[in-house]
C-alpha positions in Angstrom: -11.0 14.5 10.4 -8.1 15.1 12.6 -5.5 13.3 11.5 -4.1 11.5 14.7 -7.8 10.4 14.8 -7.1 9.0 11.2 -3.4 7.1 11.7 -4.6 5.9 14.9 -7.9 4.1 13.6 -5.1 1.3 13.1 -1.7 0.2 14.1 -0.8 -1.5 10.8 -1.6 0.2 7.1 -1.0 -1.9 4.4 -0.2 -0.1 1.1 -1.4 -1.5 -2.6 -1.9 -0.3 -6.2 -1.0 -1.2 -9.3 2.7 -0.7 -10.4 3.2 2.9 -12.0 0.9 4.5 -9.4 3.2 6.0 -7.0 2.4 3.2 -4.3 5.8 3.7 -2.8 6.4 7.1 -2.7 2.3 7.4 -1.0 3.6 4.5 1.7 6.7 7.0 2.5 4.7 9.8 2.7 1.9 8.4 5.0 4.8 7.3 7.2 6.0 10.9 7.3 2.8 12.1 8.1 1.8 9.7 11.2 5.1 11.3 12.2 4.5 14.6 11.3 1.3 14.0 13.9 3.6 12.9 17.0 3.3 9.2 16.3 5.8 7.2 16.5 6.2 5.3 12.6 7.4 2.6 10.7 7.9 1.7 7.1 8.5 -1.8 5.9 9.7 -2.3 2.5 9.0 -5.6 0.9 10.7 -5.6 -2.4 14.3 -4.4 -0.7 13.8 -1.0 -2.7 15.9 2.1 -0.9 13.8 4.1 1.3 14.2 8.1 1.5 16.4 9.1 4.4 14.7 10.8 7.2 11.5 7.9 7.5 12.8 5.0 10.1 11.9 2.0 8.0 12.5 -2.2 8.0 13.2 -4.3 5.2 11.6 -7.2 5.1 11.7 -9.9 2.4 11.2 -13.5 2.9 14.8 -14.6 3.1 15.3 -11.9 6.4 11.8 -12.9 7.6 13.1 -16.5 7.6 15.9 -15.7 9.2 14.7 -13.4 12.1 12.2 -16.4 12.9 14.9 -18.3 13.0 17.2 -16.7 15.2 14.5 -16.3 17.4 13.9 -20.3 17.4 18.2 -20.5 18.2 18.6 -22.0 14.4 20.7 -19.0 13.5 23.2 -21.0 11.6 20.6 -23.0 9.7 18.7 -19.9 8.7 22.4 -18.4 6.9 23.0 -21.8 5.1 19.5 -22.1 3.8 19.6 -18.4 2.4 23.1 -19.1 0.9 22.7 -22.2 -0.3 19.3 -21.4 -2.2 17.5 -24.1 0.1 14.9 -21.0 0.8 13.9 -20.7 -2.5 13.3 -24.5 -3.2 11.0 -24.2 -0.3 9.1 -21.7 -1.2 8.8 -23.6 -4.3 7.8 -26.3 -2.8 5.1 -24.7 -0.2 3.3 -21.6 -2.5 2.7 -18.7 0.0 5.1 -19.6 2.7 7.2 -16.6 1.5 4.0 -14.3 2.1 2.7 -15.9 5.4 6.9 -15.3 6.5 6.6 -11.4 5.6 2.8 -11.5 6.9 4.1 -13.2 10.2 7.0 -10.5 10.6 4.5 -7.3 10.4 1.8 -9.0 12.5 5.1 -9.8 15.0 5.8 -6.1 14.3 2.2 -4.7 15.1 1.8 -6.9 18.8 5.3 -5.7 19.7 3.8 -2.1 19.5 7.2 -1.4 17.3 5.6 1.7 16.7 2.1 3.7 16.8 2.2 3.2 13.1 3.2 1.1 10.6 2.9 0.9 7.4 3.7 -1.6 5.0 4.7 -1.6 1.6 3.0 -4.2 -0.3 3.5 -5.7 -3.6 1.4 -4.6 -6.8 -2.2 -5.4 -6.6 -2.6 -8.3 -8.3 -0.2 -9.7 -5.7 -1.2 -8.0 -3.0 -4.2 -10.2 -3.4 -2.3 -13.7 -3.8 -0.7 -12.1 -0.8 -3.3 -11.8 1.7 -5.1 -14.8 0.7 -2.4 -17.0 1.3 -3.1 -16.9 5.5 -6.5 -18.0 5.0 -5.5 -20.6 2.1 -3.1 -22.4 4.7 -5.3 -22.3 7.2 -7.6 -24.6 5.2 -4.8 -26.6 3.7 -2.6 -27.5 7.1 -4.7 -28.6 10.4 -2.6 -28.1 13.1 0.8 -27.1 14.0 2.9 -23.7 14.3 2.5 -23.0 10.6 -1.2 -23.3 10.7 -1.4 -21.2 14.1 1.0 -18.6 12.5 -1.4 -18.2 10.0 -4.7 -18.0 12.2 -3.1 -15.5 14.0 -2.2 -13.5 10.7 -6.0 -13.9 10.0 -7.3 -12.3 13.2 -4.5 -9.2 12.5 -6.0 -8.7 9.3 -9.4 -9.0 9.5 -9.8 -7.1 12.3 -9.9 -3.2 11.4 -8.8 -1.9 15.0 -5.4 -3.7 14.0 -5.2 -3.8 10.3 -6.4 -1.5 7.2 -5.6 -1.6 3.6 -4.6 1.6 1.5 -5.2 1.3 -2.1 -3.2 3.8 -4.6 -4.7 4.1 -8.2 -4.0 7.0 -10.5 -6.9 8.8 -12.6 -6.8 6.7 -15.5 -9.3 3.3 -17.1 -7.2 0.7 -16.5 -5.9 1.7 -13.3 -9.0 2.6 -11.8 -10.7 -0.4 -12.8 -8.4 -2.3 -11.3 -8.4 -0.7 -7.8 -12.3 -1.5 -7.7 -12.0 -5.1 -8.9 -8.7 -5.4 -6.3 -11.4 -3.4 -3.1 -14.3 -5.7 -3.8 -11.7 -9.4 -3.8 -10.0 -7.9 -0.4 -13.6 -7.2 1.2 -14.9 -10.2 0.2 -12.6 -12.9 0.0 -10.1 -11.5 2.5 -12.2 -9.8 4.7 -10.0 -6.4 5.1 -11.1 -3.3 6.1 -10.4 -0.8 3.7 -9.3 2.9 4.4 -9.6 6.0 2.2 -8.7 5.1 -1.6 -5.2 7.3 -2.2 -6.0 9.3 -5.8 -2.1 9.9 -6.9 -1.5 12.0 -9.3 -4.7 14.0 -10.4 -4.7 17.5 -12.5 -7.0 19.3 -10.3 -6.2 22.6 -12.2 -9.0 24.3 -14.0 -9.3 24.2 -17.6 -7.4 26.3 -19.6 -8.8 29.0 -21.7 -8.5 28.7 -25.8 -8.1 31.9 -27.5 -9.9 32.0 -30.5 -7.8 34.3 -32.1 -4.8 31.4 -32.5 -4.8 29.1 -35.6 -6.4 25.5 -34.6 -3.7 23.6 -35.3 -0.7 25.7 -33.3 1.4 24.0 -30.6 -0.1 26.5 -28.0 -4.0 25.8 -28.8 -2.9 21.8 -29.2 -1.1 22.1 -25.8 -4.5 23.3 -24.4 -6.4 21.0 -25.6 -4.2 18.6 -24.2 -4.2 19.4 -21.0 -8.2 20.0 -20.8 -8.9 17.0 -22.1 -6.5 15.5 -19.3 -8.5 17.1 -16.7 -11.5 16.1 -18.0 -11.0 12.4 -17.8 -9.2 12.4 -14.4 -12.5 14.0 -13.4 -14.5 11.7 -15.0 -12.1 8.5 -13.6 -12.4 9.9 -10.2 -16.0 10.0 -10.1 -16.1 6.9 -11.8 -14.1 5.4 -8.7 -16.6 7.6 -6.2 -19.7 5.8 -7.7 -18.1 2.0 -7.7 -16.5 2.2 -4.2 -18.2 3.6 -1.6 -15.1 4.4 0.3 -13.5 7.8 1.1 -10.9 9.6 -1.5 -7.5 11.3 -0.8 -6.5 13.3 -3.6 -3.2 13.8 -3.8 -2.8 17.1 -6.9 -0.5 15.7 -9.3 2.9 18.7 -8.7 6.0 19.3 -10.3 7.6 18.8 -7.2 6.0 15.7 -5.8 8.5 14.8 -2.6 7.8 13.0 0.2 8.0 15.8 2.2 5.1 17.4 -0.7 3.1 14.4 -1.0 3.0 14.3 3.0 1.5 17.4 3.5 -0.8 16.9 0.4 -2.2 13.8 2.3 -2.6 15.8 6.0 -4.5 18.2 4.4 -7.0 16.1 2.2 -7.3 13.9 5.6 -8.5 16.8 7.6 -11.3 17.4 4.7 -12.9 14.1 5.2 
């Protein structure tokens, strides 16, 4: 697949995995690489963590989300004193989800402003990434009418609709990861209604197994050292297939390197995209 035809198949890509995966780094890189295609992209950061130099990027947490809404609505001065004074927090207390439908409101603000040709969000660990993009749909059913209810109908139509919205999921070649990115793909299909993009592999020893000279005592640290790392290949194999079988959904494999930049990881993901 070429891979303008793949970062233009939506203008916002949200990424997910559980923590430990790499989800971050993979968010950065696909950034780089819609860039690297003559896109213009964007990342946005969610948890306020620093984002490599050289990617144009957004933080956006709830408290700024509030307060850009804000501004925007000429409550400027509200929007400071409810930050500083801890009033945000007691509301989102008080209103579970507001937080998310703020952040949620911000990218799908983001994505109709045509910010940039690609952006790509990155989203909480899975199991909130879930709570996450449930909560449109939950306040849709819970409020009847007003701004907040037609803020989140309008997040809705964003994220259902595939021309507008994907979801990347990031899992490394382990059980308990993997299991989790299929349980996590099967409650965004189906109670979210998402469209899913190619499941990121992070991570994976694609080297061949090592040859064991018999000639070496069983137990020395080089024989034990090959074992080792053939028995690491072999379940990352057998994890990936596992995850090929369960989820019918394309694979990037991204080789787990030494030297795993952004810049690395980048071109890693431009050349598994123009496999597919």
């Amino acid at each position: 697949m070429d891979p303008n035809q793949f970062f233009t198949a939506s203008r916002v890509f949200i990424v997910a995995g559980k923590g430990g995966v790499g989800k971050s780094k993979i968010a950065a890189a696909l950034t780089l690489a819609a860039h690297r295609c003559g896109l213009t992209s964007l990342l946005v950061e969610t948890d306020g963590k620093p984002v490599p130099s050289g990617i144009s990027s957004l933080s956006l947490t709830p408290p700024e989300a509030l307060r850009e809404y804000l501004d925007t609505k000429g409550l400027g001065r509200i929007s400071r004193l409810m930050i500083t004074t801890g009033v945000l927090d007691v509301i989102t207390s008080a209103a579970p989800g507001i937080d998310d439908l703020l952040v949620l409101g911000k990218v799908k603000h983001l994505e109709r402003s045509d910010a940039a040709d690609v952006i790509v969000v990155d989203g909480p660990a899975a199991g909130h990434a879930i709570t996450m993009l449930r909560t449109p749909q939950a306040i849709s059913d819970a409020v009847k009418s007003g701004a907040v209810r037609l803020q989140a109908d309008e997040i809705l139509e964003m994220l259902r609709d595939g021309s507008r919205c994907q979801v990347v999921l990031v899992t490394i070649p382990e059980p308990t990861p993997v299991q989790e990115c299929i349980e996590t793909a099967y409650a965004l299909e189906e109670e979210v209604g998402v469209k899913l993009a190619p499941i990121v592999v992070n991570q994976v020893d694609t080297s061949e197994p090592l040859d064991i000279p018999f000639s070496l005592p069983e137990h020395s640290a080089l024989v034990q050292a090959a074992k080792f790392r053939n028995a690491q290949i072999l379940r990352h194999q057998i994890n990936v297939k596992k995850l090929d079988e369960q989820l019918p959904l394309a694979q990037l494999i991204v080789p787990d390197l030494e030297s795993s930049t952004i810049e690395n990881i980048a071109d890693q993901l431009l050349a598994v995209i123009e496999k597919l």
